[in-house]
C-alpha positions as CSV (number, residue, x, y, z in Angstrom):
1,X,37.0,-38.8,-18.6
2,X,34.6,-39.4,-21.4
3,X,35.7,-37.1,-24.8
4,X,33.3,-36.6,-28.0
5,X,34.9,-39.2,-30.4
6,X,34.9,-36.4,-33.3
7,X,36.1,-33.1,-31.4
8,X,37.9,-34.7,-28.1
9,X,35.6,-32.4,-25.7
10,X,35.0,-33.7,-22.4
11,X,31.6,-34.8,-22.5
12,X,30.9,-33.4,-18.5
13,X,32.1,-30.1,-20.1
14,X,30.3,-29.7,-22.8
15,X,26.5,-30.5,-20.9
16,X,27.9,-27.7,-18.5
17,X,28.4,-25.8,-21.2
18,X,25.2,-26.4,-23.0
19,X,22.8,-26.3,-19.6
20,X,24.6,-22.7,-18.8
21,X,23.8,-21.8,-22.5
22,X,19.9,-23.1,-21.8
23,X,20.2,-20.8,-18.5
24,X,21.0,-17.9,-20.4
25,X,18.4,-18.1,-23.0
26,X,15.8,-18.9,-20.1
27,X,17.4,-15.1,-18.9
28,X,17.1,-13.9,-21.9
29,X,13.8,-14.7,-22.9
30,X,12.3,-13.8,-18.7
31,X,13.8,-10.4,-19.2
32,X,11.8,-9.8,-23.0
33,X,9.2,-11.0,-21.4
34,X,8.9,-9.3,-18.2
35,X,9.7,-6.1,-20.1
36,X,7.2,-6.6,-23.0
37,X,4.1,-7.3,-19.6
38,X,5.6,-4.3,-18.3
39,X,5.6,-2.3,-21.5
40,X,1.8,-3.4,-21.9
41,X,0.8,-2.9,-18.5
42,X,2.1,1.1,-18.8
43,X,-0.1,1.4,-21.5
44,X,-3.1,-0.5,-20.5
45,X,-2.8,1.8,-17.0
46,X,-2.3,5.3,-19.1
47,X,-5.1,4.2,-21.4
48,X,-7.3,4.4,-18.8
49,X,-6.4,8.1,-18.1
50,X,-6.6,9.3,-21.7
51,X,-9.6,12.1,-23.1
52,X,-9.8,12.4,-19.0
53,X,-8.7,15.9,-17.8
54,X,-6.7,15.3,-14.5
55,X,-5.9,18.3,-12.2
56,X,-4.1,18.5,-9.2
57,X,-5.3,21.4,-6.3
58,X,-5.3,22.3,-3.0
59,X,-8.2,22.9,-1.5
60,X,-7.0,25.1,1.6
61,X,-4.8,22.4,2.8
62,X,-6.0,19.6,1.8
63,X,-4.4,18.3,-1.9
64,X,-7.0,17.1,-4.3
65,X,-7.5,15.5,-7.8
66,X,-10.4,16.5,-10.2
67,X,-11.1,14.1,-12.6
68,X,-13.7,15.2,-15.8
69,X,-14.3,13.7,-19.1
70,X,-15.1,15.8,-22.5
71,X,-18.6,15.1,-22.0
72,X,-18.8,16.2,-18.1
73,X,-22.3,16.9,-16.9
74,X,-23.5,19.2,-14.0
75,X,-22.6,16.2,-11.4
76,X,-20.4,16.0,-8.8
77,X,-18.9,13.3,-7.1
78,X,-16.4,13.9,-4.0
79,X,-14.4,10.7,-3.3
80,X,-13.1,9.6,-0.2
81,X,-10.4,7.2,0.8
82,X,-10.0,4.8,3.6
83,X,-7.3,4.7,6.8
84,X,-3.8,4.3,4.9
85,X,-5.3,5.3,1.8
86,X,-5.1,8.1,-0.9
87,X,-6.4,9.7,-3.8
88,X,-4.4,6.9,-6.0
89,X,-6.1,3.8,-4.3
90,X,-9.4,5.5,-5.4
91,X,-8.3,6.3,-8.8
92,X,-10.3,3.5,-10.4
93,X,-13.3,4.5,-9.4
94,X,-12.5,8.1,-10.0
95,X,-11.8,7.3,-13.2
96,X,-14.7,5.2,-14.0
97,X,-17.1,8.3,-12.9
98,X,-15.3,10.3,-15.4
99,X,-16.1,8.6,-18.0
100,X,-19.6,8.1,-17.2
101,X,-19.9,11.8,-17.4
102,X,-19.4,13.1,-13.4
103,X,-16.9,15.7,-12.5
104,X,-14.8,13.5,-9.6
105,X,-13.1,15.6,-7.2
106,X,-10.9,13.0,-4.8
107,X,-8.9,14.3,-2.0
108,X,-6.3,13.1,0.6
109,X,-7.4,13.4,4.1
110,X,-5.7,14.9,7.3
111,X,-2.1,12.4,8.1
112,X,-3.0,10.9,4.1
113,X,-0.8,10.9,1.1
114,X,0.3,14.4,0.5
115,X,-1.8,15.6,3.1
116,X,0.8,17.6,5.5
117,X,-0.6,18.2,8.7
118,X,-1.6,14.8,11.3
119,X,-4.3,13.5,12.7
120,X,-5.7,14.4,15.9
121,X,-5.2,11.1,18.2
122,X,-8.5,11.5,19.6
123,X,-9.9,8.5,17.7
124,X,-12.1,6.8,20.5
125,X,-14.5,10.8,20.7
126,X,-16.8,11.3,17.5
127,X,-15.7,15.0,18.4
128,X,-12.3,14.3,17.8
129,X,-11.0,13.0,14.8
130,X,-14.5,11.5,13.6
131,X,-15.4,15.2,13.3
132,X,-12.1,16.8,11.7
133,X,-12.5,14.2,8.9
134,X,-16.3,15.4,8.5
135,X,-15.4,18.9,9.1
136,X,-12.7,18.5,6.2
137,X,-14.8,16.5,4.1
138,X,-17.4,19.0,4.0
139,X,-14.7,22.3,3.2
140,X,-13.8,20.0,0.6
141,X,-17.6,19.8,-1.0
142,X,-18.0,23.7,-0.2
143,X,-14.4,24.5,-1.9
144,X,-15.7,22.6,-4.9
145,X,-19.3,23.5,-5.2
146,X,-17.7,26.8,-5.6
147,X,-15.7,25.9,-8.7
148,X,-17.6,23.1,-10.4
149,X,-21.2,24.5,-11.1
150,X,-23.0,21.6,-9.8
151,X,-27.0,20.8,-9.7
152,X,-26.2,17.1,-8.3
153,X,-23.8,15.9,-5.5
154,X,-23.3,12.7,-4.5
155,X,-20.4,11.1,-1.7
156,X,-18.4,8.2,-2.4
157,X,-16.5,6.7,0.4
158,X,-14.0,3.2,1.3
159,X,-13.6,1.9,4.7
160,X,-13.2,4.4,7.4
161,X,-14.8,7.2,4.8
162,X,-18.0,5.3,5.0
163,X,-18.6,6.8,8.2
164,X,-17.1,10.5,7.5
165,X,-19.2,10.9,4.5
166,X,-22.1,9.2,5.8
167,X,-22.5,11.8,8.9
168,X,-21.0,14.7,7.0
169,X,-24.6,14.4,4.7
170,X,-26.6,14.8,7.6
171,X,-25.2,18.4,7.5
172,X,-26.0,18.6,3.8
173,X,-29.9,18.4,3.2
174,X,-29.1,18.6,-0.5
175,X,-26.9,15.6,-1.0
176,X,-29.2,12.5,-1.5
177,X,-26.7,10.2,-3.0
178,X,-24.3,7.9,-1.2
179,X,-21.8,4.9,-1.9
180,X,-20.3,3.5,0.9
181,X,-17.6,0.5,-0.4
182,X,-16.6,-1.6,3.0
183,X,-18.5,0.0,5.2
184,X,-19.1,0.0,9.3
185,X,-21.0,3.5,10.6
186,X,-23.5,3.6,13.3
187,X,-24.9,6.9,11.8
188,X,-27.0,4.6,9.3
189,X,-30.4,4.5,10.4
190,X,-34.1,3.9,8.7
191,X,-34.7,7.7,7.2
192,X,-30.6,8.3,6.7
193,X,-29.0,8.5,4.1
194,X,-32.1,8.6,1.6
195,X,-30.3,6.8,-1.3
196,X,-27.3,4.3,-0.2
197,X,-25.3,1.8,-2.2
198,X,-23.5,-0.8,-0.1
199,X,-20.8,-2.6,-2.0
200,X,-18.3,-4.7,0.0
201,X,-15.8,-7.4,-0.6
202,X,-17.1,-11.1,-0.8
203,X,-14.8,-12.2,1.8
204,X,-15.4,-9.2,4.1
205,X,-17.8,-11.8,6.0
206,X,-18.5,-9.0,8.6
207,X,-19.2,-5.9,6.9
208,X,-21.4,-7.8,4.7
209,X,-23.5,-8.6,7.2
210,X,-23.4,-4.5,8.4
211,X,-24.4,-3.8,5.1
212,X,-27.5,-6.3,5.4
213,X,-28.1,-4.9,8.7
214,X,-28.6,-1.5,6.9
215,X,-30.9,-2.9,4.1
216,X,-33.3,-4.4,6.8
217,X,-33.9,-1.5,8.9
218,X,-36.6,-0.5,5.6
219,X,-36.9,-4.0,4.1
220,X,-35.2,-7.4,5.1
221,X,-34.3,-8.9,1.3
222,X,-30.7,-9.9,0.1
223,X,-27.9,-9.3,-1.7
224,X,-28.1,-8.0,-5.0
225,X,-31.9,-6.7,-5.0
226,X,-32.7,-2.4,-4.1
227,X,-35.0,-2.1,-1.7
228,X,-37.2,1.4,-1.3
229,X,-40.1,2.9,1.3
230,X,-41.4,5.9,1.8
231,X,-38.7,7.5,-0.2
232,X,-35.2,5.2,1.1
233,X,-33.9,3.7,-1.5
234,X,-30.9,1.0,-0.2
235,X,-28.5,-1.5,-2.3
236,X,-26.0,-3.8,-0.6
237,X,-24.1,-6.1,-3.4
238,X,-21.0,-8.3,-2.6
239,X,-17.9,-8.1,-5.2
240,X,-16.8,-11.5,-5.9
241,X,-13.6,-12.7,-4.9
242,X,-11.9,-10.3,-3.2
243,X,-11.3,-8.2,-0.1
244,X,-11.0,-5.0,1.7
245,X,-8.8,-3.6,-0.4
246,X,-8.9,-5.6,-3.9
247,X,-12.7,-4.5,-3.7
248,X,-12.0,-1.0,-4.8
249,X,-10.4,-2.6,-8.2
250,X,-13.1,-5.0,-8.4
251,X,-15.6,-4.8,-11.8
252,X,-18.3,-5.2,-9.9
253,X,-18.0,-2.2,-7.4
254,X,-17.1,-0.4,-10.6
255,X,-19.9,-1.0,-12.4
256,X,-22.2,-1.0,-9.3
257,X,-21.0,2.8,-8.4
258,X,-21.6,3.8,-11.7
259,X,-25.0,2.4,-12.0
260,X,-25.8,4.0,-8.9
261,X,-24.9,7.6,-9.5
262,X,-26.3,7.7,-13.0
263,X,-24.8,7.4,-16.6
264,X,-23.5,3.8,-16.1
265,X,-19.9,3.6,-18.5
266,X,-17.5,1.3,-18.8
267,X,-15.9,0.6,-16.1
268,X,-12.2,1.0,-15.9
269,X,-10.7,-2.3,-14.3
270,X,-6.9,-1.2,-13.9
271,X,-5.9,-3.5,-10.6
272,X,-4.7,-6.4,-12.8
273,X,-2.6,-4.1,-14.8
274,X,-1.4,-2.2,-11.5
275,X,-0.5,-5.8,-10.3
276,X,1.2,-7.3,-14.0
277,X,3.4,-3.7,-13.9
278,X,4.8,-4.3,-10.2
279,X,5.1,-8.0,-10.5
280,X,7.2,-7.4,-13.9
281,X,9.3,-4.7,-12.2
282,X,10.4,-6.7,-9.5
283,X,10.9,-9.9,-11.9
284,X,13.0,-7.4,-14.4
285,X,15.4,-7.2,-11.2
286,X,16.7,-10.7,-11.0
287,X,18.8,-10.6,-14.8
288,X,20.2,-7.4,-13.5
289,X,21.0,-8.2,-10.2
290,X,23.3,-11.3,-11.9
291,X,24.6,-8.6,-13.8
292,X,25.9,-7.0,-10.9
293,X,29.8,-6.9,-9.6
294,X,30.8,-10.0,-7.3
295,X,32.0,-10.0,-4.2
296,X,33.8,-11.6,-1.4
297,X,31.0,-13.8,0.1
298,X,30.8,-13.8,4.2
299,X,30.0,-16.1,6.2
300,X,26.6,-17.0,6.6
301,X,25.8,-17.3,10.6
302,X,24.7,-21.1,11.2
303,X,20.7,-21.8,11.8
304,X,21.0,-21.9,15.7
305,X,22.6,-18.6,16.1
306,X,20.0,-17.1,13.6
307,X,16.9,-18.6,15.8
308,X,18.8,-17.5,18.8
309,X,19.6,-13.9,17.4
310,X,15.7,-13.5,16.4
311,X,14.4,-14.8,20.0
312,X,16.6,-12.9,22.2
313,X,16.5,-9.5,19.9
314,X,12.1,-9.6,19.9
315,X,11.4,-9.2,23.6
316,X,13.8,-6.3,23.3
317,X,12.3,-4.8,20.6
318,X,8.9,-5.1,22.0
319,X,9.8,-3.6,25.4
320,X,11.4,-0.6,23.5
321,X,8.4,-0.3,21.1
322,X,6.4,0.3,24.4
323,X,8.2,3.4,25.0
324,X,6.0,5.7,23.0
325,X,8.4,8.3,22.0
326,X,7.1,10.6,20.1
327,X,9.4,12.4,17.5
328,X,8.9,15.8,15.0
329,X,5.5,16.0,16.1
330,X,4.2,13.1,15.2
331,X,3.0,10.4,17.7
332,X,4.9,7.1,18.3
333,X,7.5,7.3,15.3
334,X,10.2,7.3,18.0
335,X,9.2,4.7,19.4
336,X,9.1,3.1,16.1
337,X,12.7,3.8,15.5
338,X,13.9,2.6,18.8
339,X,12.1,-0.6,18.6
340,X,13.4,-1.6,14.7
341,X,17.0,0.2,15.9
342,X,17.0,-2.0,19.0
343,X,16.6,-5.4,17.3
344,X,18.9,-4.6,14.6
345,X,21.6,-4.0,16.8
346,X,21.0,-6.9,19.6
347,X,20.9,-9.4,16.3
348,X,24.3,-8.0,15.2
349,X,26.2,-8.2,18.9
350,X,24.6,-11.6,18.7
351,X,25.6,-13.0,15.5
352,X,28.6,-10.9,15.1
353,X,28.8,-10.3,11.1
354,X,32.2,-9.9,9.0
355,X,31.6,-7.7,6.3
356,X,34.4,-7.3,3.6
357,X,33.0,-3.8,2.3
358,X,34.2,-3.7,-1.9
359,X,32.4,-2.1,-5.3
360,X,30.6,-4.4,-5.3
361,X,29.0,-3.2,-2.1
362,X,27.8,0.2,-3.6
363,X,27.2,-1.2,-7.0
364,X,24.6,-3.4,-5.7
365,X,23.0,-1.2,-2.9
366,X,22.4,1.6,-5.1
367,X,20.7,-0.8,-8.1
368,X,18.5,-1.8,-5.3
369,X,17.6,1.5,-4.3
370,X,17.5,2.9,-8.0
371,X,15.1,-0.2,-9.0
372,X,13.3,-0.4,-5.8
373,X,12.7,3.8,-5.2
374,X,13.1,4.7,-8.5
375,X,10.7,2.6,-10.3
376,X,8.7,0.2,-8.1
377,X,7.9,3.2,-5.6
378,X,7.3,5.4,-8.4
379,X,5.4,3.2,-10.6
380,X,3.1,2.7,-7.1
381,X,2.8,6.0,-6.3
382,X,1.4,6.6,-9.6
383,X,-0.9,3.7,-10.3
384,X,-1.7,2.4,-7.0
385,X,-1.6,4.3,-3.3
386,X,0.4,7.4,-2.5
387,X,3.8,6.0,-1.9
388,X,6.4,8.8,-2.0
389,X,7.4,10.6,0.8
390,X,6.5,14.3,1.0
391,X,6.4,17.7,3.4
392,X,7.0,16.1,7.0
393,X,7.4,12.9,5.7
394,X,10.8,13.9,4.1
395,X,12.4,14.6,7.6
396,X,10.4,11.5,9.0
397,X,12.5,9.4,6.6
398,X,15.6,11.1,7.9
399,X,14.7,9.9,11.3
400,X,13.6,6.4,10.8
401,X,16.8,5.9,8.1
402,X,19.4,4.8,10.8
403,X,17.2,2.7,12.9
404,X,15.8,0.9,9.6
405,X,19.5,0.5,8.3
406,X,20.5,-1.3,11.7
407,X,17.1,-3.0,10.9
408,X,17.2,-4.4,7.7
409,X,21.6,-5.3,7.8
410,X,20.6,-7.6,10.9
411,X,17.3,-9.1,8.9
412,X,19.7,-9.7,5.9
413,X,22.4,-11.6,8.0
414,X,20.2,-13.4,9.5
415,X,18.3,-14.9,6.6
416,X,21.1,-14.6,4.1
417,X,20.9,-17.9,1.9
418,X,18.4,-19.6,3.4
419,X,15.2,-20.9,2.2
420,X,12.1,-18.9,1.8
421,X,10.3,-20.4,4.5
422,X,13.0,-20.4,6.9
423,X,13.1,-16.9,6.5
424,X,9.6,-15.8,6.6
425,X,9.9,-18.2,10.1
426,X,12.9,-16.1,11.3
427,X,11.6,-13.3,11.4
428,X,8.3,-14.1,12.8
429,X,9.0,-13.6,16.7
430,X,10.0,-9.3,15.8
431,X,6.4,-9.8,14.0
432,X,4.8,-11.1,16.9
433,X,6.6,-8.5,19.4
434,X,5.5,-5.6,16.8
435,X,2.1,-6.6,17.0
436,X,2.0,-7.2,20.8
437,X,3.6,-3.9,21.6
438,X,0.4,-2.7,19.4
439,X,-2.2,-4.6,21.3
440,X,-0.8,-3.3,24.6
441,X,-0.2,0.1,23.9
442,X,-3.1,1.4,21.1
443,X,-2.7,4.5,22.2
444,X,0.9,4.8,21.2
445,X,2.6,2.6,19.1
446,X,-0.5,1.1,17.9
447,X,-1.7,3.6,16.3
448,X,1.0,3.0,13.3
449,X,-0.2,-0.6,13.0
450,X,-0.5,-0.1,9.3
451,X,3.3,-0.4,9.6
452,X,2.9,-4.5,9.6
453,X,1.2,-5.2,6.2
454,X,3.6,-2.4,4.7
455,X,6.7,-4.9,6.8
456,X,5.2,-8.0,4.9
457,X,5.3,-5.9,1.5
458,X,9.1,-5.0,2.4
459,X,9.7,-8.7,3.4
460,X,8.2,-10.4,0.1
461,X,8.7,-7.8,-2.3
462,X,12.2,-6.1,-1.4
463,X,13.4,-8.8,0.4
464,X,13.0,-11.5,-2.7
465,X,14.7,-8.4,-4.8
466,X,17.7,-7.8,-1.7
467,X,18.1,-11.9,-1.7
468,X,18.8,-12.3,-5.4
469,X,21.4,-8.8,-5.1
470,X,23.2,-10.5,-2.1
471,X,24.2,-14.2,-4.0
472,X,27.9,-13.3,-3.5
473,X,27.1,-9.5,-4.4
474,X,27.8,-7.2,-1.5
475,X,26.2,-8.3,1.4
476,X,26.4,-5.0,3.4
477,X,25.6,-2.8,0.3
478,X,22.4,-4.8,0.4
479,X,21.4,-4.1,4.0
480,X,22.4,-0.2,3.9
481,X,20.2,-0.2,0.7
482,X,17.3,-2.2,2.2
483,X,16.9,0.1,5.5
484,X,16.9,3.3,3.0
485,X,14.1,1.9,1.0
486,X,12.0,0.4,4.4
487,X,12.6,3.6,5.5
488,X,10.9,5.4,2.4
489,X,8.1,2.9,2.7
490,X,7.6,3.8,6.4
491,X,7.8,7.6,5.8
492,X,5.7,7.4,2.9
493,X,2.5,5.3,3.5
494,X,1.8,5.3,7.1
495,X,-1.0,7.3,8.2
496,X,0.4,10.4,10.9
497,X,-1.2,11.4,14.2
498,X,-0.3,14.3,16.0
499,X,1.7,13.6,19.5
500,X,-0.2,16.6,21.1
């Protein structure tokens, strides 16, 4: 043993000691950081709201946001949100209208956000729910040309809006104005609508070349240059860089929308905040998850019983996801919970799990739910999409909790320990099954196919959180905590059909 010739330390010792002091200051100086992006992301993001008025309604049924500046004009924009989206996805552009002067009324439609009743599952019949989203669309614009004194209205729409609002001003002779962001709609044709802005993503290769489509049927030219005859004036620009959703956020659709409708303004580019605030959230949790209690570690299952647990438990989960239960009224959520249920337990009978419940098992599940519900879901639901479960989805969340705990305690056995990438390839084959059940069955389970990019948000945002709690911190305090919050996720963002 080698010894410090002044002190007598042992020299292995003491560079222990000093790369655990290094550690600590790298800690240290993460967390300040983290929290200081954080801090300035908050303010950035409420920035952007300030001298705009912001109420919430309901228009009959339907919940809505009016957005108007101090200098509002006698303009009225109604903006409209895609599948899976909300009034908060749109908020950028909402914003950025309200500053150039518009009165914005955004709204959440039918099995949205905080809208409470489903959609119809007729989504094949453009009498079915084609026409309840027109039909609400337009009791949206009549319920606020009653309260907004208006001599100008114009629709803005994302994604599957671009064909509600698009047919819903065929109805409205007075309505000459029309932003479509990501659009696809047959109901575009040479005399309708009279004035159309087509922004889409640059990599949404297809629907750019829908929205060229469009601008030939008065004038074949390209993107970037407005086109008018006889009275049709057309615009189809590409925002750089990004895709079907990151276009909403994107400068360029901001400043494009703005131009359109008249005023111009600054527009207000919050995505990069939205991101920097959820990024430092989740990297705030890593110091405090070493913070938390330690416990008892068990064994981890070796890598051939994982792959065997994942490829035995997927066609089981795929043949129960075909079952199409429906549950609360709502179409194909019980077959949802049956299919995540299923695979949870088949993966626990197969690798048979010792948990050694301690504290430290409720310590650290409730820190994950407290950080993951109570300020990454919040801080989402605010900023970003509608991501809080409410009305029907409250009881939804009840039903899917116990499935999505057998769920996520198998997922986090399975993949406890193990690299990044041997994760993400473990639980690939319940990926697969999910999806296939989808492809077969589109009627049924498939119509809740949002529910995979929300499973890759659980997987790489809530599972890197869950993996740094579990290092010798409570293994099954994790998993309970994990299905509660997949469950919220569930409940709270996937669009709901009716199962009459």
């Amino acid at each position: 043993m080698l010894a410090h010739p002044a002190f007598g330390v042992d020299v292995e010792q003491g560079r222990a000691i000093s790369d655990a002091m290094k550690f600590s200051q790298f800690t240290r100086l993460a967390t300040i950081s983290a929290l200081a992006l954080a801090l300035l992301a908050v303010i950035q993001l409420e920035a952007a709201r300030s001298s705009i008025e912001i109420d919430h309604l309901d228009f009959g049924q339907t919940p809505v946001t009016i957005y108007q500046g101090q200098s509002a004009e006698k303009s009225l924009v109604i903006v409209s949100h895609g599948f899976a989206g909300s009034r908060q996805m749109m908020e950028a552009i909402s914003l950025t209208l309200a500053r150039a002067g518009h009165v914005v009324v955004s709204f959440d439609y039918l099995g949205h956000g905080r809208h409470d009743e489903a959609l119809s599952r007729d989504i094949h019949s453009l009498t079915g729910t084609t026409e309840d989203l027109v039909e609400q669309t337009l009791e949206v614009i009549n319920h606020a040309g009653q309260l907004i004194d208006a001599e100008k209205i114009a629709l803005v729409g994302h994604s599957m809006a671009t064909d509600v609002v698009i047919r819903a001003v065929e109805r409205l002779p007075q309505v000459k104005d029309v932003v479509a962001i990501s659009m696809y709609s047959d109901a575009v044709t040479a005399e309708h609508p009279r004035r159309l802005l087509i922004v889409s993503g640059a990599r949404e290769t297809r629907l750019r070349e829908v929205a060229l489509q469009a601008i030939a049927q008065i004038d074949p030219r390209a993107e970037g240059e407005t086109v008018v005859q006889t009275g049709v004036e057309r615009r189809a620009v590409a925002a750089p860089w990004v895709g079907h959703v990151g276009v909403l956020w994107s400068a360029t659709t901001l400043t494009e929308v703005a131009d359109w409708l008249g005023n111009g303004g600054h527009p207000k580019t919050t995505g990069l905040w939205i991101a920097v605030l959820l990024a430092s959230i989740v990297g705030i949790f890593w110091p405090l998850a070493k913070q938390l209690p330690r416990a008892l570690s068990a064994p981890t299952p070796t890598a051939r019983m994982a792959v065997m647990a994942s490829i035995i438990a997927s066609p089981v989960a795929f043949m129960a996801g075909l079952s199409g239960l429906s549950a609360l009224g709502l179409a194909s959520f019980g077959g949802l919970a049956v299919c995540f249920g299923v695979w949870g337990v088949v993966v626990l009978l197969v690798l048979r799990p010792q948990f050694q419940f301690s504290n430290a098992d409720v310590w650290t599940g409730l820190a994950l739910i407290i950080w993951g519900i109570g300020i990454f879901a919040f801080a989402m639901d605010r900023y970003a999409a509608a991501f809080v479960p409410s009305g029907q989805r409250v009881p939804l969340m009840a039903l899917l909790i116990l499935p999505m705990i057998a769920f996520a305690l198998a997922d986090r056995v399975m993949v406890h320990g193990r690299h990044p990438v041997i994760r993400m390839l473990l639980r690939l084959p319940f990926i697969a099954a999910l999806l296939y059940a989808m492809i077969v069955r589109p009627d049924g389970i498939g119509l809740l196919f949002t529910v995979l990019p929300v499973l890759v948000l659980f997987f790489s945002v809530y599972g890197t959180m869950a993996a740094w709690a579990a290092r010798e911190r409570g293994l099954l305090g994790v998993g309970i905590a994990s299905g509660v919050i997949l469950a919220w996720s569930i409940a709270a963002s996937t669009p709901l059909f009716s199962a009459n």
